[in-house]
C-alpha positions as CSV (number, residue, x, y, z in Angstrom):
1,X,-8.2,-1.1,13.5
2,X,-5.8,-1.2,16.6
3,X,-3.3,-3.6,16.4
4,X,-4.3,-4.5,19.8
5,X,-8.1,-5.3,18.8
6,X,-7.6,-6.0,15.5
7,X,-11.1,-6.2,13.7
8,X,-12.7,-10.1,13.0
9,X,-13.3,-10.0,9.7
10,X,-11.7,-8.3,6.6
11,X,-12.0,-4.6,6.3
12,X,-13.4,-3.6,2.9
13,X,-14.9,-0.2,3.3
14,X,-13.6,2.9,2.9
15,X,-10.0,3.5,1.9
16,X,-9.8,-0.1,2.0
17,X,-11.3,-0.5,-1.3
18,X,-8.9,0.9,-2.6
19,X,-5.4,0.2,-1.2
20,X,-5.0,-2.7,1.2
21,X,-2.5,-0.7,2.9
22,X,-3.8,3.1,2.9
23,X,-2.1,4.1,6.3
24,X,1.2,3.2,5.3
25,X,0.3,4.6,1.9
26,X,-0.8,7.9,3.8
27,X,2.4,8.4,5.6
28,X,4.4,8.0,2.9
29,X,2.8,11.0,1.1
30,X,3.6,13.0,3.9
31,X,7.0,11.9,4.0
32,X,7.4,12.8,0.7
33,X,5.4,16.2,0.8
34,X,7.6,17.3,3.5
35,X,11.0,16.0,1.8
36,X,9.3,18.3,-1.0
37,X,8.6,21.2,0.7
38,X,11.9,21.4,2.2
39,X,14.1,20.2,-0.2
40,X,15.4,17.6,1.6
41,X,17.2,15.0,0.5
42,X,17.7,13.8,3.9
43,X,13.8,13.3,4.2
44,X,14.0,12.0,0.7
45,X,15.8,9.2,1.4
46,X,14.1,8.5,5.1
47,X,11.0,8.3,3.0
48,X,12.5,5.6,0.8
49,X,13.8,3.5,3.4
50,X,10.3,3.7,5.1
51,X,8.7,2.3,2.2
52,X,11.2,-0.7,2.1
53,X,10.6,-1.5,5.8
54,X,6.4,-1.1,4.9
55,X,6.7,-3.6,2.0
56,X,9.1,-5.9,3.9
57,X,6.7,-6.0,7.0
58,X,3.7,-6.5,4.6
59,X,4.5,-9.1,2.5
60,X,6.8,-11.7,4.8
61,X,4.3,-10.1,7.6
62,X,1.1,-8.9,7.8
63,X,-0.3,-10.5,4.5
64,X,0.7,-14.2,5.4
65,X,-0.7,-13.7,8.8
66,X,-4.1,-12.2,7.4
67,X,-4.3,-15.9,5.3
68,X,-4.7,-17.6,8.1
69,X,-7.6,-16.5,10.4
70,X,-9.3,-14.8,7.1
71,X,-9.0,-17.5,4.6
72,X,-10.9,-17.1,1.0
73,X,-12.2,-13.7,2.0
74,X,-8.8,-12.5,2.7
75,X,-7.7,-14.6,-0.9
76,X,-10.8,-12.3,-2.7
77,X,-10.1,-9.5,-1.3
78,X,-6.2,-9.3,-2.2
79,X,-7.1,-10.4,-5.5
80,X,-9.5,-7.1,-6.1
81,X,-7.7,-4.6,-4.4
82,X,-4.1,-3.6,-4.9
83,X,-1.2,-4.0,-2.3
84,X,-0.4,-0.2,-2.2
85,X,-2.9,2.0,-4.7
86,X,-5.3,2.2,-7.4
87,X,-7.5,4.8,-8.7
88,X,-9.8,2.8,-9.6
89,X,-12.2,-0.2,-8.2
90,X,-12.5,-3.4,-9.4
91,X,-15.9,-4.5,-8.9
92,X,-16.6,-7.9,-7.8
């Protein structure tokens, strides 16, 4: 899922049943593991503005882009799975 070849239909599997967006939710969890392991306010707040820049580009980005060349799957699909996380599935 290269930005550079990105794939022609909607990605379901995997993480992606569960979070539309697990890579940015995966490096957020390491930003904030590290700002907890160290203690670090500093990586605290880096952490914080990361996730604003992620849900700017994401919603006034990446998810009206997806509407266009994906259409009603892309509509299903964002009404089943969450934006960010979910510990459970919602079965279609």
């Amino acid at each position: 899922m290269a930005p550079w070849a990105p794939p022609q239909e909607v990605v379901v599997a995997g993480l992606y049943r569960y979070s539309r967006n697990p890579m940015y939710v995966c490096v957020l969890l390491i930003l904030l593991g590290w700002a907890a392991s160290f203690g670090s306010m500093g990586l605290l707040a880096y952490a914080l503005l990361v996730a604003v820049a992620f849900y700017l580009r994401v919603v006034f980005g990446e998810e009206p882009w997806l509407s266009q060349p994906h259409g009603a799957s892309w509509q299903i699909y964002k009404r089943q799975v969450p934006r960010w996380l979910s510990v459970t599935r919602n079965e279609a």
